[in-house]
Steps between C-alpha positions, in 0.01 A plus 500: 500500500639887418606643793239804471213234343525681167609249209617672172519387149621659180247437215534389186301798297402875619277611775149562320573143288629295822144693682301345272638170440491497933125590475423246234750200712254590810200454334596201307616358850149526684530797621355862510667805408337719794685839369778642286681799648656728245697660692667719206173570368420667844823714490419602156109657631686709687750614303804277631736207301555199621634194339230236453392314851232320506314291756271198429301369819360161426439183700231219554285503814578136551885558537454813703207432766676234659779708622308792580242253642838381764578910501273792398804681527640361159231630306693833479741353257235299336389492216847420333664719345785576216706771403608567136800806498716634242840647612709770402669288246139397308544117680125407641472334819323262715419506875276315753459394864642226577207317695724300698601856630126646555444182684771529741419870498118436616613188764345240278623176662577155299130417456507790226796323332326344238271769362819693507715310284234480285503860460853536455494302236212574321694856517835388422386277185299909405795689559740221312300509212550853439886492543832552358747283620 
């Protein structure tokens, strides 16, 4: 697990295509897409730049509920959620909560194990997809 719970990925294509190709992955996987946060498109209503960041919120009600079910607390960092960045040099990004971090982080004991790893997975095999290795 990262130290801070944040795991990072370079992607394969830009920002707006890895986005989409993250929103389509989701949906194709079972899940919803609750929300995508355009983060640049806010800065740009108000007259400010910023590089494209975008956040998609997605999950499925039967991996989340049991956690938050064990600790109400969790459902602050659910639904999942992934980042899409592009840095200075034009490289897009990747970024997402480790869950095996927000676990720890909301004193979910061993019991939650299982509907953890499944998470982590399900996010890892998202996130790989999308990748440049």
């Amino acid at each position: 697990m990262p130290e801070n719970g944040l795991v990072t990925l370079r992607a394969a294509q830009g920002a707006k295509e890895t986005a989409d190709r993250l929103a389509a992955a989701v949906t194709a996987a079972g899940m919803t897409v609750f929300a995508r946060i355009d983060h640049a498109a806010g800065a740009a209503a108000v007259g400010l730049t910023l590089r494209p960041l975008e956040v998609l919120i997605f999950g499925n009600a039967k991996g989340g509920t049991p956690l938050m079910q064990a600790q109400p607390t969790i459902g602050i960092d659910l639904p999942l959620k992934m980042l899409v960045w592009e840095d200075e040099q034009g490289q897009a990004w990747l970024g997402y909560n480790d869950p095996r971090f927000l676990a720890q982080r909301h004193g979910l004991g061993a019991a939650a194990d299982p509907v953890v790893d499944n998470l982590s997975a399900a996010l890892k095999k998202l996130a790989q997809a999308l990748a440049a290795f």
